[in-house]
PQR file of N, CA, C, O and H, with PARSE charges and radii, in Angstrom:
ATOM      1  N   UNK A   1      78.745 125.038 177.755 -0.4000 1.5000
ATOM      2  CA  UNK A   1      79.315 126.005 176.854 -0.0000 2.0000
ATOM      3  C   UNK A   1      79.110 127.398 177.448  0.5500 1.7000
ATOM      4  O   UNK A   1      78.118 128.019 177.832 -0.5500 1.4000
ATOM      5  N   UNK A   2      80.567 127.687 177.372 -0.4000 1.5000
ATOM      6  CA  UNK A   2      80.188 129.358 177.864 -0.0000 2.0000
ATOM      7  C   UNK A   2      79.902 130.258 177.250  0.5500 1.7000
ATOM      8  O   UNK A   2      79.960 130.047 176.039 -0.5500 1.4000
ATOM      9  H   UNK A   2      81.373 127.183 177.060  0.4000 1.0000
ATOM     10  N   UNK A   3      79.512 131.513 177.621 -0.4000 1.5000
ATOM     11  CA  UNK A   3      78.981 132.528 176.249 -0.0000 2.0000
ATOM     12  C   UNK A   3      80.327 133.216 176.384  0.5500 1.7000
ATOM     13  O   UNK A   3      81.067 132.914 177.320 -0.5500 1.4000
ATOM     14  H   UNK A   3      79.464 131.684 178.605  0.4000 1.0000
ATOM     15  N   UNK A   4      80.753 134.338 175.278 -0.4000 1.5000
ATOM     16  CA  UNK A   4      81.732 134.491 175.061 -0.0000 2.0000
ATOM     17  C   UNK A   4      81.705 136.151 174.033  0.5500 1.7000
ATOM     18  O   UNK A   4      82.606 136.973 173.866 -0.5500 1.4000
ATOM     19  H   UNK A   4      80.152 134.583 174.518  0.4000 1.0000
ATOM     20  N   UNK A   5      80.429 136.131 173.570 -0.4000 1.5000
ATOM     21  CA  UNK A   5      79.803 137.285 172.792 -0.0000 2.0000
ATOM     22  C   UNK A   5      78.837 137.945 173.400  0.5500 1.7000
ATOM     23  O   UNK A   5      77.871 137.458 173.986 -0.5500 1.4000
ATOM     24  H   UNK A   5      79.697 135.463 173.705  0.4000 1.0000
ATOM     25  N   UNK A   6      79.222 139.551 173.194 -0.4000 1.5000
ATOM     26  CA  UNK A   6      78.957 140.329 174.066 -0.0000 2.0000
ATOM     27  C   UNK A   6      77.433 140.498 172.675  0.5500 1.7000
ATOM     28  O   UNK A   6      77.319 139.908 171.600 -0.5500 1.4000
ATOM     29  H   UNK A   6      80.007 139.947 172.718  0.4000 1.0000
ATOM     30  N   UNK A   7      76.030 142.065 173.666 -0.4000 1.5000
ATOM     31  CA  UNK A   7      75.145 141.840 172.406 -0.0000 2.0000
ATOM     32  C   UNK A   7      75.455 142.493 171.200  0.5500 1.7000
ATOM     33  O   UNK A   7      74.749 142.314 170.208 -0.5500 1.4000
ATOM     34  H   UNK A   7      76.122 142.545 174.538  0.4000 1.0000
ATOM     35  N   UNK A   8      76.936 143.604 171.175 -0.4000 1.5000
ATOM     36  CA  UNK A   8      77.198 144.411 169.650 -0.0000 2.0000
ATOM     37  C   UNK A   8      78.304 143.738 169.080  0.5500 1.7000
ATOM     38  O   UNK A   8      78.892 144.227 168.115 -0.5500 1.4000
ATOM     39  H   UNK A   8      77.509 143.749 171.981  0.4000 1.0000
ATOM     40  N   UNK A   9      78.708 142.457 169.685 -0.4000 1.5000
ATOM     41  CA  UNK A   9      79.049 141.690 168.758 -0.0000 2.0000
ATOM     42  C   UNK A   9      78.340 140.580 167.898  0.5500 1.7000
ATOM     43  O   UNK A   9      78.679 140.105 166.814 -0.5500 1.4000
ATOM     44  H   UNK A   9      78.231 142.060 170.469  0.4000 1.0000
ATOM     45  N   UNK A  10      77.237 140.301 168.714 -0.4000 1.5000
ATOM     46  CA  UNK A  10      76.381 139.635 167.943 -0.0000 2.0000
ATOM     47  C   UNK A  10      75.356 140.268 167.396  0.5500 1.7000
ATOM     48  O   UNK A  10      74.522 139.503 166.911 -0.5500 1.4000
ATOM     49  H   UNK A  10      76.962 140.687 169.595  0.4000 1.0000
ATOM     50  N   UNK A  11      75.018 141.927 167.258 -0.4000 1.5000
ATOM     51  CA  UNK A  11      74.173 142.124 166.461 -0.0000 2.0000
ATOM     52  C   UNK A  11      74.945 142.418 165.457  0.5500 1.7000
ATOM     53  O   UNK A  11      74.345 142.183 164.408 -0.5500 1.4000
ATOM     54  H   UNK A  11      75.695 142.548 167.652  0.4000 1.0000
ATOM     55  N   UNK A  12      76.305 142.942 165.233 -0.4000 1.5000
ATOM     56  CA  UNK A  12      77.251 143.505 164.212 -0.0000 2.0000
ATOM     57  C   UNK A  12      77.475 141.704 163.474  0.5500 1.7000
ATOM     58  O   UNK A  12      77.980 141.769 162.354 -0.5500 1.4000
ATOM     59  H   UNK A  12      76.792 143.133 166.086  0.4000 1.0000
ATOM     60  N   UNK A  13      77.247 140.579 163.836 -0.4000 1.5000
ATOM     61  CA  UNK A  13      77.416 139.360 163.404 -0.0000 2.0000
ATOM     62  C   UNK A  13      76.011 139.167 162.064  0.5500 1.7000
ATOM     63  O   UNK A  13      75.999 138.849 160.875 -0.5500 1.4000
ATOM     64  H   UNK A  13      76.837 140.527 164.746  0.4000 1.0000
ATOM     65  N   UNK A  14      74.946 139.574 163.109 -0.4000 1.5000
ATOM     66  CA  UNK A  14      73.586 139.781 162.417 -0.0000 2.0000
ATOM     67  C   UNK A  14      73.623 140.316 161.276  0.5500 1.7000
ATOM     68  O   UNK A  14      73.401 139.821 160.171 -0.5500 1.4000
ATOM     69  H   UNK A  14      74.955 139.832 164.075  0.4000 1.0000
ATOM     70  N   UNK A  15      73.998 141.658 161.660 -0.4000 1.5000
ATOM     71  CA  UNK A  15      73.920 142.502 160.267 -0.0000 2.0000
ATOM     72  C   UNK A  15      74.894 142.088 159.166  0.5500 1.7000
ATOM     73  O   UNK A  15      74.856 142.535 158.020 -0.5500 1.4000
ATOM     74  H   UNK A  15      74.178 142.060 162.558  0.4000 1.0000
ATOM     75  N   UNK A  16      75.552 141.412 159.510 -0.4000 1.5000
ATOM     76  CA  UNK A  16      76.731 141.169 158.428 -0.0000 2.0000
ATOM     77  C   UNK A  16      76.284 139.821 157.948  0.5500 1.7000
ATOM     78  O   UNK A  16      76.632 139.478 156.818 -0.5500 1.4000
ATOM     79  H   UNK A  16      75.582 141.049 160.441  0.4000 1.0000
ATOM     80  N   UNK A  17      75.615 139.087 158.616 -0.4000 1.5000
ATOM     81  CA  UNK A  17      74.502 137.885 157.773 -0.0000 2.0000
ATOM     82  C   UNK A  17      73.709 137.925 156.875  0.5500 1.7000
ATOM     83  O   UNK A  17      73.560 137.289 155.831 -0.5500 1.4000
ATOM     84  H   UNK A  17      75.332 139.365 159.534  0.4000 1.0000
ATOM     85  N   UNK A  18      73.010 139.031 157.541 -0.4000 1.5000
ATOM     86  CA  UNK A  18      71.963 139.839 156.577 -0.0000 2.0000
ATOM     87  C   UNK A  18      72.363 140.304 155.337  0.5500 1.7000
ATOM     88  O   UNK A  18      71.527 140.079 154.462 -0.5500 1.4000
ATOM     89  H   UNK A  18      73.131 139.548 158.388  0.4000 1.0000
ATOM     90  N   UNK A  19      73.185 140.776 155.035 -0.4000 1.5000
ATOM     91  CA  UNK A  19      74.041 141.618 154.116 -0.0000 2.0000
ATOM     92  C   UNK A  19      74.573 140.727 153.196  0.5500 1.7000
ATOM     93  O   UNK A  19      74.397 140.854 151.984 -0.5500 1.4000
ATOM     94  H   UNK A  19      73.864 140.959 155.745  0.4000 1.0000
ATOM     95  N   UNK A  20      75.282 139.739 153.757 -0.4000 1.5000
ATOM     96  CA  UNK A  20      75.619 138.059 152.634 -0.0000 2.0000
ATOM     97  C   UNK A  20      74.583 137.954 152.098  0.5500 1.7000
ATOM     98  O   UNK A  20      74.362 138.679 151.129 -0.5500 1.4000
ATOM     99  H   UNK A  20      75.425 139.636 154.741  0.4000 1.0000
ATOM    100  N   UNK A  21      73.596 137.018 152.545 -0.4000 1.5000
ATOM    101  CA  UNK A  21      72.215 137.213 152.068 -0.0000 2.0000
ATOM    102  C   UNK A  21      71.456 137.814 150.880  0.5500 1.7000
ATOM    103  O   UNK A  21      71.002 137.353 149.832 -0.5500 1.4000
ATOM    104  H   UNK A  21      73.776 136.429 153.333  0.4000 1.0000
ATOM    105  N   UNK A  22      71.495 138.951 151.421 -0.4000 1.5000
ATOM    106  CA  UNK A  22      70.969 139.811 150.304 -0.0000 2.0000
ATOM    107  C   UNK A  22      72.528 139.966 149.121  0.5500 1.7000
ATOM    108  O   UNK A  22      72.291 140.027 147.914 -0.5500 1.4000
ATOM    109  H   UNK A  22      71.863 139.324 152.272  0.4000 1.0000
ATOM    110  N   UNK A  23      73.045 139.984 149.288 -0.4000 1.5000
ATOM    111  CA  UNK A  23      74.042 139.785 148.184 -0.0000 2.0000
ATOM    112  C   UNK A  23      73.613 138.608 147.245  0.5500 1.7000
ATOM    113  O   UNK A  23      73.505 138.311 146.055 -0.5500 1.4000
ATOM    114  H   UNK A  23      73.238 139.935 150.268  0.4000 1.0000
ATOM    115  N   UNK A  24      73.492 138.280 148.094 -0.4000 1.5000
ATOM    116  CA  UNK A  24      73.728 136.570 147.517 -0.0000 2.0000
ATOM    117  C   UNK A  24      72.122 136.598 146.711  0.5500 1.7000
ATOM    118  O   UNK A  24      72.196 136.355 145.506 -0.5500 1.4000
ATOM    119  H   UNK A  24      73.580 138.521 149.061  0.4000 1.0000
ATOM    120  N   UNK A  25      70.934 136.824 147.165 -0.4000 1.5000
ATOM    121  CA  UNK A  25      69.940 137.205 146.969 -0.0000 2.0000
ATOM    122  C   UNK A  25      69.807 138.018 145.857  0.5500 1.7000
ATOM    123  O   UNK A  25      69.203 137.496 144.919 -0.5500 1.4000
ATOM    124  H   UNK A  25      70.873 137.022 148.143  0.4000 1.0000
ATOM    125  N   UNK A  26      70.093 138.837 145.743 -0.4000 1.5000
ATOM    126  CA  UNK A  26      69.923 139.937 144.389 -0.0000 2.0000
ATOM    127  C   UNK A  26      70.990 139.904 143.297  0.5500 1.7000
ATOM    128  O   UNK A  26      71.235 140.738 142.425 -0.5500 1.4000
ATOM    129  H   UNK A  26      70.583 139.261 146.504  0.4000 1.0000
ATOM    130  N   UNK A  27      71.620 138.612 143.593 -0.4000 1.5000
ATOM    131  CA  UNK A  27      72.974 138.083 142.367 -0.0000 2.0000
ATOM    132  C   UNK A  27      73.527 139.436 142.423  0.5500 1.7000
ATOM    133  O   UNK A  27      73.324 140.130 141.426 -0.5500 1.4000
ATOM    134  H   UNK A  27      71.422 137.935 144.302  0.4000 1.0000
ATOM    135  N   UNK A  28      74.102 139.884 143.268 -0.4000 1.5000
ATOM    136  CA  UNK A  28      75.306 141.001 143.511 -0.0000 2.0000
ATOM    137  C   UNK A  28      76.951 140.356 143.244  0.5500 1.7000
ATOM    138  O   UNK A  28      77.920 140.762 142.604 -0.5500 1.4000
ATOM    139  H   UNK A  28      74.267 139.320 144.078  0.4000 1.0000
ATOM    140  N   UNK A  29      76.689 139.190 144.067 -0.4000 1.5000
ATOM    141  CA  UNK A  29      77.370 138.067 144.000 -0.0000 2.0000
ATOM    142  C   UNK A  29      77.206 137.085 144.089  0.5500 1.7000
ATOM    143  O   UNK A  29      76.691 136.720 145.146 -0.5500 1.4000
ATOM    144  H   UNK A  29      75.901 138.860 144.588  0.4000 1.0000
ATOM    145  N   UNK A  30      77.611 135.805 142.807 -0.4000 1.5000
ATOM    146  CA  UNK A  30      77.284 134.339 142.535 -0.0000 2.0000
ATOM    147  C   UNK A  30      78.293 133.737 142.158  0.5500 1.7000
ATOM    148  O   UNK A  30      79.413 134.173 141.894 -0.5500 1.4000
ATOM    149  H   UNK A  30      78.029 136.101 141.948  0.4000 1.0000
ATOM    150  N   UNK A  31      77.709 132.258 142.120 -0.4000 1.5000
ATOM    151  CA  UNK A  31      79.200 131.247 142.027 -0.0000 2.0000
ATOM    152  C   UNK A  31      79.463 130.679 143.363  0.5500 1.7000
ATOM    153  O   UNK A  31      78.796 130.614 144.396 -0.5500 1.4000
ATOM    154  H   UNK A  31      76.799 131.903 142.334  0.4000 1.0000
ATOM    155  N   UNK A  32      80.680 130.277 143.009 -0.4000 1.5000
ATOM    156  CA  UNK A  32      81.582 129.991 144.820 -0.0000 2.0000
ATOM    157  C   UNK A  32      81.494 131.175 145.397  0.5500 1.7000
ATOM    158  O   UNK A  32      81.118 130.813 146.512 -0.5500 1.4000
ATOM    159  H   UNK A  32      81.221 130.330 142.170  0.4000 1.0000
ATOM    160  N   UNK A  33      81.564 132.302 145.454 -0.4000 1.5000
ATOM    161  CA  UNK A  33      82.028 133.511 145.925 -0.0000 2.0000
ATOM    162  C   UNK A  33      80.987 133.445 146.838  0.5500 1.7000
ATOM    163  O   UNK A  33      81.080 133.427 148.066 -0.5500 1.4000
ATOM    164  H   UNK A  33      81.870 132.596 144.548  0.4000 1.0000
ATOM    165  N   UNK A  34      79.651 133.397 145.919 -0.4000 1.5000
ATOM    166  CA  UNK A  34      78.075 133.279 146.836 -0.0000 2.0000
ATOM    167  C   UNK A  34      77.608 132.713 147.676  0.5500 1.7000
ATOM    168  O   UNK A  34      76.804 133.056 148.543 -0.5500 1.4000
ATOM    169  H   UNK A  34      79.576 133.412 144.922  0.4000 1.0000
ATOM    170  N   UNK A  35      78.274 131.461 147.385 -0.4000 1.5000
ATOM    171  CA  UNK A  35      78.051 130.308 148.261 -0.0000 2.0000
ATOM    172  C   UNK A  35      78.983 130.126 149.609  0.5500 1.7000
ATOM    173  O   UNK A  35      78.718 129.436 150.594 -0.5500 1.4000
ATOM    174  H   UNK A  35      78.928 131.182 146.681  0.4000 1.0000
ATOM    175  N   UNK A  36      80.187 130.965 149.369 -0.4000 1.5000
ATOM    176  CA  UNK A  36      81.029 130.974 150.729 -0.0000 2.0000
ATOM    177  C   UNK A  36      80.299 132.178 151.611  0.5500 1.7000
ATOM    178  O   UNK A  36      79.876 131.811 152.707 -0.5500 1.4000
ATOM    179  H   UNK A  36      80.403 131.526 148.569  0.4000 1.0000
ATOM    180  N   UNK A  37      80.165 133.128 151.371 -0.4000 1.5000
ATOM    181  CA  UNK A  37      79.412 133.576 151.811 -0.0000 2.0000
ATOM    182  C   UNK A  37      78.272 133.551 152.763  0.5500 1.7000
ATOM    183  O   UNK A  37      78.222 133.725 153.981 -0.5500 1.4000
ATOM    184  H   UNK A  37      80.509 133.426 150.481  0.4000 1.0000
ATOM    185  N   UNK A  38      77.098 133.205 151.595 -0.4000 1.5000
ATOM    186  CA  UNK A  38      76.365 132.250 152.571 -0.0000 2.0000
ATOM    187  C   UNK A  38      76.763 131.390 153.490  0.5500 1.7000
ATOM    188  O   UNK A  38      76.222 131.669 154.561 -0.5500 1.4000
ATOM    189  H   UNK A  38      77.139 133.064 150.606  0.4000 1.0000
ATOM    190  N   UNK A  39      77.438 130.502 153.563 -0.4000 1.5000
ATOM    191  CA  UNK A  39      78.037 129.971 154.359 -0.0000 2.0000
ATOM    192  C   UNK A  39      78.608 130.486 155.522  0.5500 1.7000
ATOM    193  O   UNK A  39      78.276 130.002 156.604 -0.5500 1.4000
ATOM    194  H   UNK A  39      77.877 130.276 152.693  0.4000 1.0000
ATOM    195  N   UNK A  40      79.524 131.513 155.454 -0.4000 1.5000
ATOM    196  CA  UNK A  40      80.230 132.467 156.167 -0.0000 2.0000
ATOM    197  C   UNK A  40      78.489 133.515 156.899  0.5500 1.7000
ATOM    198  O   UNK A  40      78.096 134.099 157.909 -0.5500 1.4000
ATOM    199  H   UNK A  40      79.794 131.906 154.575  0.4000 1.0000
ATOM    200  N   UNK A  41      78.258 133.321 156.186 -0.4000 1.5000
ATOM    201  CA  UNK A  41      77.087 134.078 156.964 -0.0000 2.0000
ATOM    202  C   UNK A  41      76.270 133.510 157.928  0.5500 1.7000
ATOM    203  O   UNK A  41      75.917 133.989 159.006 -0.5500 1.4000
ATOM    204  H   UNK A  41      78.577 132.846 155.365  0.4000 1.0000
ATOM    205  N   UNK A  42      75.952 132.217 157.326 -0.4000 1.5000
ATOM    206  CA  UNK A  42      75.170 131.266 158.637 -0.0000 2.0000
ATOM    207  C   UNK A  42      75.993 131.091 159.682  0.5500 1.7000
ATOM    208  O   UNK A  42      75.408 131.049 160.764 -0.5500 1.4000
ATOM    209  H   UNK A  42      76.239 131.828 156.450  0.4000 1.0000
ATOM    210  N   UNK A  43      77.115 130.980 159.709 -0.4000 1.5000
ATOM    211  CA  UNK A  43      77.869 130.637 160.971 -0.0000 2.0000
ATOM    212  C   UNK A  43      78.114 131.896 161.681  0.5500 1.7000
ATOM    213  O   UNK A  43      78.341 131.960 162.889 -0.5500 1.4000
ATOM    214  H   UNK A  43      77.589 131.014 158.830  0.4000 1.0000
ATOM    215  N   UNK A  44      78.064 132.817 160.942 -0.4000 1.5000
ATOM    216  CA  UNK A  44      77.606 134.318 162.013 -0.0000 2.0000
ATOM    217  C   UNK A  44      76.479 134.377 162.843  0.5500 1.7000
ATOM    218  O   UNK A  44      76.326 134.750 164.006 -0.5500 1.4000
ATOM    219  H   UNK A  44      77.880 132.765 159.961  0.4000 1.0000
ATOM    220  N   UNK A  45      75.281 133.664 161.486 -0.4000 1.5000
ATOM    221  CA  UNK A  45      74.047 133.911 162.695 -0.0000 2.0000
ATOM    222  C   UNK A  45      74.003 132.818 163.378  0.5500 1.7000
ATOM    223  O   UNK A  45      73.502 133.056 164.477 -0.5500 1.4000
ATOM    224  H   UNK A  45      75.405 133.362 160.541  0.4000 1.0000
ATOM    225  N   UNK A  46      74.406 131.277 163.202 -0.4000 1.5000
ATOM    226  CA  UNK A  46      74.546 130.396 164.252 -0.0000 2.0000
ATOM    227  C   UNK A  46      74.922 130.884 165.712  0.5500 1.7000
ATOM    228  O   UNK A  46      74.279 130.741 166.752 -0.5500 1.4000
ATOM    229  H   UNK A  46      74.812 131.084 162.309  0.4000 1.0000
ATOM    230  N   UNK A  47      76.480 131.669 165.440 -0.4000 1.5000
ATOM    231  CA  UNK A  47      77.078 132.249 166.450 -0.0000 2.0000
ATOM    232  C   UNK A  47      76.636 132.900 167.751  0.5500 1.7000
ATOM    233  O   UNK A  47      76.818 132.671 168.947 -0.5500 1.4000
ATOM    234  H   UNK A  47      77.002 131.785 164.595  0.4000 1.0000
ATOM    235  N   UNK A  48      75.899 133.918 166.939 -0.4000 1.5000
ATOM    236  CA  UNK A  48      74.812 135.110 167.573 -0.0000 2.0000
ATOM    237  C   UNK A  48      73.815 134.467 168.334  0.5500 1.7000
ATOM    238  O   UNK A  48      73.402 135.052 169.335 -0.5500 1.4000
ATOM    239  H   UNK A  48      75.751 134.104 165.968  0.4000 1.0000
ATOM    240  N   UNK A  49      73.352 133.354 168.029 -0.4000 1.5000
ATOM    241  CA  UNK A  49      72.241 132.973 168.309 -0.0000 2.0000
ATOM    242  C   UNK A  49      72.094 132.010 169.514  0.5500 1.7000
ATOM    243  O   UNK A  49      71.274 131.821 170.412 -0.5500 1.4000
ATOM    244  H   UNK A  49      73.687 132.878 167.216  0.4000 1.0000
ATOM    245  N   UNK A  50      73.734 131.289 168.951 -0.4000 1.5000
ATOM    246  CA  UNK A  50      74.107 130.815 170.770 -0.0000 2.0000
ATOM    247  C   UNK A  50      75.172 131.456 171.686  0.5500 1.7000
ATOM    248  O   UNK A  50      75.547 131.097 172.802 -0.5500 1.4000
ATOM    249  H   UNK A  50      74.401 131.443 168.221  0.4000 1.0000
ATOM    250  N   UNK A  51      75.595 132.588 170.857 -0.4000 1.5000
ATOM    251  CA  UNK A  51      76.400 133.501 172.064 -0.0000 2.0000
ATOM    252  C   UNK A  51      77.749 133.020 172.415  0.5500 1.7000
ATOM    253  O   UNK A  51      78.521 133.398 173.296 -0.5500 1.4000
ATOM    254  H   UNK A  51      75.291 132.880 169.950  0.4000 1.0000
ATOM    255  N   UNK A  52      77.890 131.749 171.182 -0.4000 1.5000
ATOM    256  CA  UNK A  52      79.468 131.223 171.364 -0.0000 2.0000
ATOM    257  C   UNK A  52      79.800 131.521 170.430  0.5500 1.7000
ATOM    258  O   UNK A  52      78.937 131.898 169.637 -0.5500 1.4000
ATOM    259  H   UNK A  52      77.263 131.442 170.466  0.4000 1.0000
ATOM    260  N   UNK A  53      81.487 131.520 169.925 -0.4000 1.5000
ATOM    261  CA  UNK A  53      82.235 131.421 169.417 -0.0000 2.0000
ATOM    262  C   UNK A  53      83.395 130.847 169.577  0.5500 1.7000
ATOM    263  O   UNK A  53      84.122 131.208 170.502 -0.5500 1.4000
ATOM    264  H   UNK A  53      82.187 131.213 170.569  0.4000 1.0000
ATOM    265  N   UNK A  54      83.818 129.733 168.600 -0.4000 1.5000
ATOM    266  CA  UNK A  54      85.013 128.297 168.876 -0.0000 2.0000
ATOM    267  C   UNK A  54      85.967 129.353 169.041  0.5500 1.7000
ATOM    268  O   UNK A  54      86.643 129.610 170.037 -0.5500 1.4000
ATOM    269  H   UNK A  54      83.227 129.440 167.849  0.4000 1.0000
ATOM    270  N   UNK A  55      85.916 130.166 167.476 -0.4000 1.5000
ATOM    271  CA  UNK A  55      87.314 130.911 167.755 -0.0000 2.0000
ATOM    272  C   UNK A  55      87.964 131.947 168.200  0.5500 1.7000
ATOM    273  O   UNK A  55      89.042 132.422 167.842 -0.5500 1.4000
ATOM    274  H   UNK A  55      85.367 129.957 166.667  0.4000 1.0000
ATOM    275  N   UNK A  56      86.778 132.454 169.501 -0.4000 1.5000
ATOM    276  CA  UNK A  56      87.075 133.277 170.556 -0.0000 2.0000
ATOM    277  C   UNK A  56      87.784 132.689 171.305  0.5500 1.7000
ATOM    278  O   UNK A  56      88.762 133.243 171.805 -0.5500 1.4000
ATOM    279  H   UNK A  56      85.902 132.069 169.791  0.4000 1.0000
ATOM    280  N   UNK A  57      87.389 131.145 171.617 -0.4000 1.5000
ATOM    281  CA  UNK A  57      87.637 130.576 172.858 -0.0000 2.0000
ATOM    282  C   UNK A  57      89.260 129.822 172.372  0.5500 1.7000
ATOM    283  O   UNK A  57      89.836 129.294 173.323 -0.5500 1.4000
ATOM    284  H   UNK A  57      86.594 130.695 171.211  0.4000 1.0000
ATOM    285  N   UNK A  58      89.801 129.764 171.376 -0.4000 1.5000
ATOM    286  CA  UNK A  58      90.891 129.270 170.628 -0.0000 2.0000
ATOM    287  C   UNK A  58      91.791 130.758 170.920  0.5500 1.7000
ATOM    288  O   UNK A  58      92.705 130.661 171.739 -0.5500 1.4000
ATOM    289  H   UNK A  58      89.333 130.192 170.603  0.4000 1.0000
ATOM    290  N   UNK A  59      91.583 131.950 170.356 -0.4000 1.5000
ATOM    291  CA  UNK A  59      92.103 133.144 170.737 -0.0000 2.0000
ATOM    292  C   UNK A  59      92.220 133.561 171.956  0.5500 1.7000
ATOM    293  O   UNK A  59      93.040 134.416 172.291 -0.5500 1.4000
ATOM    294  H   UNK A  59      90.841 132.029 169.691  0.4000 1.0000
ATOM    295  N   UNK A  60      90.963 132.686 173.165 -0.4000 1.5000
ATOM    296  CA  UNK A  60      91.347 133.603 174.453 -0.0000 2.0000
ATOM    297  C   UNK A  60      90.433 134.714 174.670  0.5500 1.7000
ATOM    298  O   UNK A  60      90.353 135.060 175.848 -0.5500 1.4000
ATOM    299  H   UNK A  60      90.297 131.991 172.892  0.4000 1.0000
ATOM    300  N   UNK A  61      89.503 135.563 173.582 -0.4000 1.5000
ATOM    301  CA  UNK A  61      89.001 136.476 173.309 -0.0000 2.0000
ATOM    302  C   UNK A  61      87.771 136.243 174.274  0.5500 1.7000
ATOM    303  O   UNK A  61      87.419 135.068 174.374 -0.5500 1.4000
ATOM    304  H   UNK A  61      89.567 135.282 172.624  0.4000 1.0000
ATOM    305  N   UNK A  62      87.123 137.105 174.939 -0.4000 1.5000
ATOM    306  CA  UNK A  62      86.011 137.472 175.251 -0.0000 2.0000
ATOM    307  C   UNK A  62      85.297 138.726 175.086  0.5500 1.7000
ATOM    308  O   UNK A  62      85.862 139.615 175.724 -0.5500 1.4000
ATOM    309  H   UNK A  62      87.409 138.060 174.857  0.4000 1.0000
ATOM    310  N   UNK A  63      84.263 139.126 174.466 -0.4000 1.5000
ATOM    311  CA  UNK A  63      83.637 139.835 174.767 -0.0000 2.0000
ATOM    312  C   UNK A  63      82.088 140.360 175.529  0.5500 1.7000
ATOM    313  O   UNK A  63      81.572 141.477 175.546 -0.5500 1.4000
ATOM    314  H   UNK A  63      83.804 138.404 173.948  0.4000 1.0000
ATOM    315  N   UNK A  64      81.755 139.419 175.957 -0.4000 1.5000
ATOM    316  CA  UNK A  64      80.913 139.598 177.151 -0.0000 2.0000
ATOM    317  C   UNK A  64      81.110 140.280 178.090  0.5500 1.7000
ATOM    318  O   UNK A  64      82.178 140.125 178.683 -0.5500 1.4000
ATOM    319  H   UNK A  64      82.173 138.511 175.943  0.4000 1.0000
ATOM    320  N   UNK A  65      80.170 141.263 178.557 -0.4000 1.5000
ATOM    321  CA  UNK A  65      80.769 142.361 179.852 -0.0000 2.0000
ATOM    322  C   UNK A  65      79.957 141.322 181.434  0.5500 1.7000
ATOM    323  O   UNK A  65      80.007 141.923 182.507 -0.5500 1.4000
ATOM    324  H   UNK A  65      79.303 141.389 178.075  0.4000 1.0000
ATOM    325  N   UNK A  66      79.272 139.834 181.446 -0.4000 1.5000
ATOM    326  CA  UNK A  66      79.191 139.784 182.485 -0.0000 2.0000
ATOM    327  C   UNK A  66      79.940 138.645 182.758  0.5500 1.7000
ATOM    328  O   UNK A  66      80.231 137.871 181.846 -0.5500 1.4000
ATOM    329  H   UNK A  66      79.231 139.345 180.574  0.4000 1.0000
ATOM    330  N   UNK A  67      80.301 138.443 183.958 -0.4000 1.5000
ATOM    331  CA  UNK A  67      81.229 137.299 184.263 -0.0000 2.0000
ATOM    332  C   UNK A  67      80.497 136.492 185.528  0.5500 1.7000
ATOM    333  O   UNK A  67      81.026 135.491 186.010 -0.5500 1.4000
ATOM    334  H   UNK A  67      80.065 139.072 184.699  0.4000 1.0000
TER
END
């Protein structure tokens, strides 16, 4: 697997995990709404964490600056 995420796309992935989270956390937002979310959020930090993304590599997209 190649990497494909550069590191301010995966810390901007981070922070936007974080942020579900605490939503979701302080009942900002609940229900399905909360739970997609969360969801949508783990697969950000999954992402980040292995530096892939399926649907970079479906788009063609790279952002990694080393080759």
């Amino acid at each position: 697997m190649k990497t494909n995420m550069g590191s301010l796309d995966k810390a901007i992935r981070i922070i936007i995990a974080i942020t579900f989270a605490m939503l979701y956390i302080t009942k900002t937002v609940e229900g399905t709404a909360g739970i997609v979310l969360l969801v949508v959020g783990g697969i950000f930090l999954l992402t980040s964490i292995v530096s892939f993304c399926p649907l970079y590599s479906i788009l063609g997209l790279n952002t990694c600056s080393k080759k």
